[in-house]
Every structure is written in C-alpha cells, then in structure tokens.
C-alpha positions as CSV (number, residue, x, y, z in Angstrom):
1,X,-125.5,10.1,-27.5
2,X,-126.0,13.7,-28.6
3,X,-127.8,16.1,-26.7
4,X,-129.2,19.5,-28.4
5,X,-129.9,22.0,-25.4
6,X,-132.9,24.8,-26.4
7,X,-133.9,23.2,-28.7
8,X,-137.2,25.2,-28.7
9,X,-135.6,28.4,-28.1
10,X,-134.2,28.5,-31.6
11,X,-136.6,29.5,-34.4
12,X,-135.4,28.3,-37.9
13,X,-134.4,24.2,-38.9
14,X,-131.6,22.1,-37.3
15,X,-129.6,19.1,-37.2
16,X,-129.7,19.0,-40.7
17,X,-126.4,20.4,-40.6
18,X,-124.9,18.2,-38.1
19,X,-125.6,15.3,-40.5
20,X,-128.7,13.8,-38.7
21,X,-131.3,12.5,-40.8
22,X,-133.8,14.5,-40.1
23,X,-134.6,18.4,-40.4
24,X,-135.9,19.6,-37.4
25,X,-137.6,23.2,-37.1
26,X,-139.1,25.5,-34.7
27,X,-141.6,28.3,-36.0
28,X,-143.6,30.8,-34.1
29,X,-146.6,32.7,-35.2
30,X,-144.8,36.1,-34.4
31,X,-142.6,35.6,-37.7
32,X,-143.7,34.8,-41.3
33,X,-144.5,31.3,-43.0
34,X,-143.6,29.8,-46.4
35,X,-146.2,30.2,-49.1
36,X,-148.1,27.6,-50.3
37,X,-146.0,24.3,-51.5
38,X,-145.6,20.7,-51.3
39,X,-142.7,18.0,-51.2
40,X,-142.4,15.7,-54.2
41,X,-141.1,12.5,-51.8
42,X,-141.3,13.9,-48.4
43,X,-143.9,13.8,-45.9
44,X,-144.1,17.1,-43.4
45,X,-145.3,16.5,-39.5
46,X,-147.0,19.4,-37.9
47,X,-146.7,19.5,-34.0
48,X,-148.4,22.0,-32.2
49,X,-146.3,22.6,-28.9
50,X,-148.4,25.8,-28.4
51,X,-151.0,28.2,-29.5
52,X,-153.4,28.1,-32.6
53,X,-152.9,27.8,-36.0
54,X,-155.0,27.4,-39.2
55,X,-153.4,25.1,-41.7
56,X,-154.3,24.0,-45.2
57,X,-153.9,21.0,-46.9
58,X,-155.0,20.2,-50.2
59,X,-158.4,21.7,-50.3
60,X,-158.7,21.0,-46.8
61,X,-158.7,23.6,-43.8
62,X,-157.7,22.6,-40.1
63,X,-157.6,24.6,-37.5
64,X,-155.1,23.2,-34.5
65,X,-154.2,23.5,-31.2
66,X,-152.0,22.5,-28.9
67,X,-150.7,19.1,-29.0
68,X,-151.8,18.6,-32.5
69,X,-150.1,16.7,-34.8
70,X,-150.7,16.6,-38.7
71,X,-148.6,14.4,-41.6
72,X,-148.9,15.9,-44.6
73,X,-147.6,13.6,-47.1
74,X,-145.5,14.0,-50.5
75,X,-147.7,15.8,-53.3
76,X,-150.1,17.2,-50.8
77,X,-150.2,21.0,-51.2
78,X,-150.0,23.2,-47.8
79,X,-149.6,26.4,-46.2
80,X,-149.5,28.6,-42.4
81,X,-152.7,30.4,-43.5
82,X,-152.8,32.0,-40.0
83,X,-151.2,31.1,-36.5
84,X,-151.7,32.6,-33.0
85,X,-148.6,35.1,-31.9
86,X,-148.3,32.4,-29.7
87,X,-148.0,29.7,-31.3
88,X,-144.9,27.7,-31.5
89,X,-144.8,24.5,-34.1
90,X,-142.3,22.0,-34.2
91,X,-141.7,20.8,-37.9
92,X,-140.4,17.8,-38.5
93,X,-139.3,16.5,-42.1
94,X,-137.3,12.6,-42.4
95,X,-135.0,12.1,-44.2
96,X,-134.2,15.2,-46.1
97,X,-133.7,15.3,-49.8
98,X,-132.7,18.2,-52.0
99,X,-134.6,20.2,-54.2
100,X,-137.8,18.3,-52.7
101,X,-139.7,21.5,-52.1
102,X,-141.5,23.3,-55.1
103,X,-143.4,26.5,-54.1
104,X,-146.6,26.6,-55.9
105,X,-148.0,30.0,-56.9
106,X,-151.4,31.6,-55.6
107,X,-154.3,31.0,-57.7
C-alpha cells in the first residue's frame, strides 16, 4: 500500500514520478490553464471537486460544477476557457505516454 497525504493541497501533476501509472493533477481556477490541445492516444478525465468551470471540447461548450466528471478522449480538442477562483479540478490522465500532448494554435 502507498498512501499520498494532501493530495489536494498540491496544485501541479503527481505520481507520475513515483512510477505509478497514472498522472494525477490538481488545478485551481486562481492559476492559469493550458491552451487549447488534445492527446493523440490518451483520454483526459475532468473531476470537479469544487467550484465552476467552463470547458470546451471539440466544438462543444460545458459548463460544470461540482462533482462533475467529463472524459475527453484521444483526438478530441479542449481547453479551461474559464473556471471559478474557486474551483479546484482533479485531472486524471491513465497511463501516461510521452509526447502524447500536441498544443493546437488559436484560430
């Protein structure tokens, strides 16, 4: 067994690093999103542990709240376009695979 304490009081991805295999992140609306990308093989799950946030997908827009949870799957373009300074998201992102991210530039 392994036990991570705080998780959500750490902003940023983890466990990557300690060879699990998944990245795990914690993002909150007071600091700044990636731009607008997608992931050639893997999917991205959106939980909402908190707050609001407006999220695109495609050519979709969804606006979430707490206890949310999108999957947005490989080749499906996204972006943060605007989150509550109080919301916290928990990203999750199995297995990791490098150079799987490819920023896509705005139109």
């Amino acid at each position: 067994m392994k036990v991570i304490a705080g998780l959500p009081e750490k902003e940023g991805w983890h466990l990557r690093e300690g060879g699990f295999p998944i990245q795990v992140g914690i993002k909150s609306g007071a600091t700044p999103f990636s731009g607008k990308h997608l992931h050639k093989a893997m999917a991205e799950y959106f939980y909402l542990l908190q707050g609001e946030i407006r999220l695109q997908v495609d050519e979709t827009i969804l606006e979430l709240k707490t206890g949310d949870l999108v999957v947005v799957q490989p080749g499906e373009a996204h972006e943060v376009l605007q989150a509550s300074p109080d919301a916290l998201l928990l990203l999750l992102m199995p297995p990791p695979i490098e150079n799987d991210k490819v920023e896509l530039e705005e139109k």
